[in-house]
N, C-alpha and C positions, 0 to 999 in steps of 0.2 A: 504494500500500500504506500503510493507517494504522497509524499508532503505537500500535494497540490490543494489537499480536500479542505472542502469552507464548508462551514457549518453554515445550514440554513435556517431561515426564522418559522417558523411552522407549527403553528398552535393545537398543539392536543388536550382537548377536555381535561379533568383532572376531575378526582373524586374524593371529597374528604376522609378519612378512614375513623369511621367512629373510634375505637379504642385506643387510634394512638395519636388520632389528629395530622396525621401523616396523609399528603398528597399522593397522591396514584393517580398518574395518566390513565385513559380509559381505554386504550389502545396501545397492547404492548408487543414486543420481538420474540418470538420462542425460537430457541436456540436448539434443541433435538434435531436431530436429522436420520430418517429411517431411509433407507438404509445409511449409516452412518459418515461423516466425511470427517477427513482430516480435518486437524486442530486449525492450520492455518487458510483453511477456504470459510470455520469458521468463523475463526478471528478475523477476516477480511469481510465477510458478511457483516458484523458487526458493524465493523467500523464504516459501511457504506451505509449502515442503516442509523446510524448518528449522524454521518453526513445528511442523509434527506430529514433529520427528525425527530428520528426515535428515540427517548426517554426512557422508556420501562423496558428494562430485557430480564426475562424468564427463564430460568436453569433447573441442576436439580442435580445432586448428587450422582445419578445414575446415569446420567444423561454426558457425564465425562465432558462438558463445556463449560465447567467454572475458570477452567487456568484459562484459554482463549479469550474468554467474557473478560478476563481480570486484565489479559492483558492488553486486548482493544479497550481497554480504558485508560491504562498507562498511554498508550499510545495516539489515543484521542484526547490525554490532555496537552500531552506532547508536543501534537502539531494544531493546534490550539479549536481541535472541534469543539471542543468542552472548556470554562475553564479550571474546572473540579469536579470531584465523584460526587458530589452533593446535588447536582444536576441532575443525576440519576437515581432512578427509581431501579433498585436490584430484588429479584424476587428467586429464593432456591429452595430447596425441600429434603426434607430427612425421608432416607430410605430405610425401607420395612427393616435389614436387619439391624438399622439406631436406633428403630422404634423402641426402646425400651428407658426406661426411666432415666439409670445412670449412664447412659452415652445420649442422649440428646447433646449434652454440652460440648462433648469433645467433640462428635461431630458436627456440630456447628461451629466448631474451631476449628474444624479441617476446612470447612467450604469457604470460612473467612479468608486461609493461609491461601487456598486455593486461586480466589479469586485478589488476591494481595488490597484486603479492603479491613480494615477495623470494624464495619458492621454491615448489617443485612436492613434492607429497608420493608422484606417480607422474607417470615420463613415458613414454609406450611411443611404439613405430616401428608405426606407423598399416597400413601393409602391407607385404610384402616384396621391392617395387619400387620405380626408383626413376623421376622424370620428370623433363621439361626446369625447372630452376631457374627460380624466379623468375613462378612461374604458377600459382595458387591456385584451380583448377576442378573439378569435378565434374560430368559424365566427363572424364577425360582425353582427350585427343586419342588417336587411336593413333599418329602419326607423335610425339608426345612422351614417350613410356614409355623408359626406359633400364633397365639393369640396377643395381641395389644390390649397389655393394661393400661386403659384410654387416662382415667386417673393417675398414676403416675408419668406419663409420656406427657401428657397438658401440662401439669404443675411444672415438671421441670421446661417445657415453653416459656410458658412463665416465668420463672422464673429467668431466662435468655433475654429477654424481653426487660424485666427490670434492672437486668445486666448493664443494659444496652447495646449486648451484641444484634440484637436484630428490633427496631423501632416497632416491628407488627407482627403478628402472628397467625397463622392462620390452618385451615384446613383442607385437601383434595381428593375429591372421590368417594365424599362420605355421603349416606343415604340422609335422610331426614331425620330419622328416628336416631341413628347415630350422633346426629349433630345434636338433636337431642339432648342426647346421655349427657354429651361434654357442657350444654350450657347449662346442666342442671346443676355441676359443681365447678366451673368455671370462673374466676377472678376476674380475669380477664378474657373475653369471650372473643372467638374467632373473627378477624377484622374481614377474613375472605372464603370463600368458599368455590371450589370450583366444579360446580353444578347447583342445581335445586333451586328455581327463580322465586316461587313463592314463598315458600318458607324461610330464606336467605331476606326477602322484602321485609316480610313482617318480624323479622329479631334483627334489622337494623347491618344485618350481614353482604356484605359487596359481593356479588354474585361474578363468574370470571367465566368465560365459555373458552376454553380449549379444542383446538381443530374446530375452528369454526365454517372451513368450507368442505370437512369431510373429511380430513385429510390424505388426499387422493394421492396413490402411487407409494403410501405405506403398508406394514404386513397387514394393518388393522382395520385400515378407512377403504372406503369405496368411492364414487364419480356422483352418486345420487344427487349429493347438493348442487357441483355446475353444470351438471346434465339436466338438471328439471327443465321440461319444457316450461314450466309458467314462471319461472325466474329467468330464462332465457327473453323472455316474453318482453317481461317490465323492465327488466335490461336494454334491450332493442328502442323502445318504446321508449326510456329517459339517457339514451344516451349515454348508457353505465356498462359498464363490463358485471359480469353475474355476481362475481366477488363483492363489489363493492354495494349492489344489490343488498347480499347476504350480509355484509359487516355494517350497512348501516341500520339494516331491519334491525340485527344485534344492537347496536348503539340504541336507537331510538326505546328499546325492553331496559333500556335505565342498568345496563351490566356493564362489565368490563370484559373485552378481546383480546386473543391472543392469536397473533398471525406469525405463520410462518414461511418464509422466502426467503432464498437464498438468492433470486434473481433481482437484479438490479430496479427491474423496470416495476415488478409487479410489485416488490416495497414500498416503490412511492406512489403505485396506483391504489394498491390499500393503505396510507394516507387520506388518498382523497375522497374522504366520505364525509365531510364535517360539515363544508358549505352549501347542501342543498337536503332535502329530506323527502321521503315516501309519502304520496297522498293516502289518504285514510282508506280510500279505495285498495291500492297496494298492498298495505297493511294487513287489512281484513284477508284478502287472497292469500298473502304467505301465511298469515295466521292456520289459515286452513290445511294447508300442506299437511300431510299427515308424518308426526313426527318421534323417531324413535332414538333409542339410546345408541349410540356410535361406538363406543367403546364398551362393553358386554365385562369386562372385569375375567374372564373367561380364568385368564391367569394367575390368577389370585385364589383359586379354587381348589380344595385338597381333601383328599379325603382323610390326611394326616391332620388338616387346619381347621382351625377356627369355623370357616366356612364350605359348605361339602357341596353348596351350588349357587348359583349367579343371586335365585331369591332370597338367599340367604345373604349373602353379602350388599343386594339393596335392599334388603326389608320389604320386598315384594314391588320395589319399584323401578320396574324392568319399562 
């Protein structure tokens, strides 16, 4: 990446974060790549995507893009994209086998070293189970699934949080009933959540939709969302590409997004949703779509685990 790139002025929504009063862009980077790509196309992704903009970028233990993340930050304050990490909204997540009480901490001081950053400005609980310690894989084994004591994995968030290594905290993947359990002894209550729009409304919880165009050409997602013909429709019809379609129908449901491109162009074409919005007419139509869960948890399912099938793991909210 040359020293050519200028930051440009480009306004993204923000969201106040109840619990920590912490700003959150409403349009963030995920940095995953199925099938996986080196560290420095990465890091170069990054850093093109703070060139158009970009604020919030999304990690994850597992996802092995915290050192890139960390250091397209070094390097975006370097060649003056940025003029500090304080600009940035960073968000990563404890994997199942941290999930347990006494490593929350240290692994969140791995993801800090990782990303060469003193604090997290979001750290959520990656899923709602938990694995054999000390084994960083994907898939899990099914003889290493355990169960997550939700009570102490919270507290010590918590306590992370009054640390100050991470300004919010939060949760992904959890069902309703789950999120439940956590705000029933909760201190401090989860700033994010990613899924569940009405129950995340009414307790005050920021709602984040992950792959939000399907995520097409990974093991997991399909074409359904930019293949729909009636989104191709109202696409044609306002002069939008389907995407942008799909991410401001998302925007206008009052959430936060999470987009992922590595391609130059289509970064800053998912930007461009902010200046015009969907007639009520449109609205209603995508409302209708008939609409289902994307990600099935398939993998998280053991007959050794916690969970022995998908309804078990949403609590019947399949």
């Amino acid at each position: 990446m040359g020293s050519s790139l200028e930051a440009t002025s480009f306004s993204i929504p923000e969201y106040v974060l109840a619990s920590s009063s912490r700003r959150m862009p409403l349009l963030g980077f995920g940095t995953v790549a199925s099938p996986p790509v080196g560290s420095e196309v990465t890091k170069t992704a990054i850093l093109q995507a703070i060139e158009l903009g970009y604020r919030h970028f999304d990690t994850a233990t597992l996802y092995r893009t915290e050192q890139p993340l960390g250091e397209a930050i070094i390097e975006a304050i370097s060649i003056g994209l940025i003029k500090s990490r304080d600009e940035l909204f960073i968000t990563s997540k404890l994997w199942c086998s941290d999930a347990h009480g006494e490593l929350v901490l240290p692994a969140l001081q791995r993801s800090l070293q990782n990303l060469s950053l003193k604090y997290l400005d979001l750290h959520l609980i990656h899923w709602p189970v938990g694995s054999k310690p000390g084994i960083y894989e994907f898939p899990i084994k099914q003889e290493d699934f355990l169960p997550m004591d939700f009570n102490s994995v919270w507290k010590a968030m918590e306590v992370s949080q009054r640390l100050g290594l991470t300004k919010s905290i939060g949760i992904s993947n959890f069902s309703c009933k789950k999120l439940d359990d956590i705000l029933a002894f909760a201190t401090i209550p989860p700033a994010v959540n990613q899924k569940l729009r009405e129950f995340c409304k009414e307790n005050g919880i920021l709602l984040t939709a992950y792959a939000p165009l399907g995520a097409q050409g990974t093991i997991w997602g399909n074409n359904r969302v930019l293949e729909c013909e009636l989104l191709k429709e109202i696409a044609k019809g306002k002069g939008k590409t389907v995407a942008q379609i799909c991410l401001r129908w998302a925007y206008e449901q009052g959430i936060s997004i999470l987009v992922k491109s590595f391609n130059k162009d289509r970064m800053k074409s998912n930007l461009e949703i902010f200046n015009w919005s969907l007639s009520e007419d449109e609205v209603k139509k995508i409302n209708e779509i008939p609409q289902s869960r994307l990600c099935s948890g398939e993998d998280y399912i053991s007959k050794y685990g916690p969970f022995k099938t998908t309804e078990e793991l949403w609590d019947g909210e399949i």
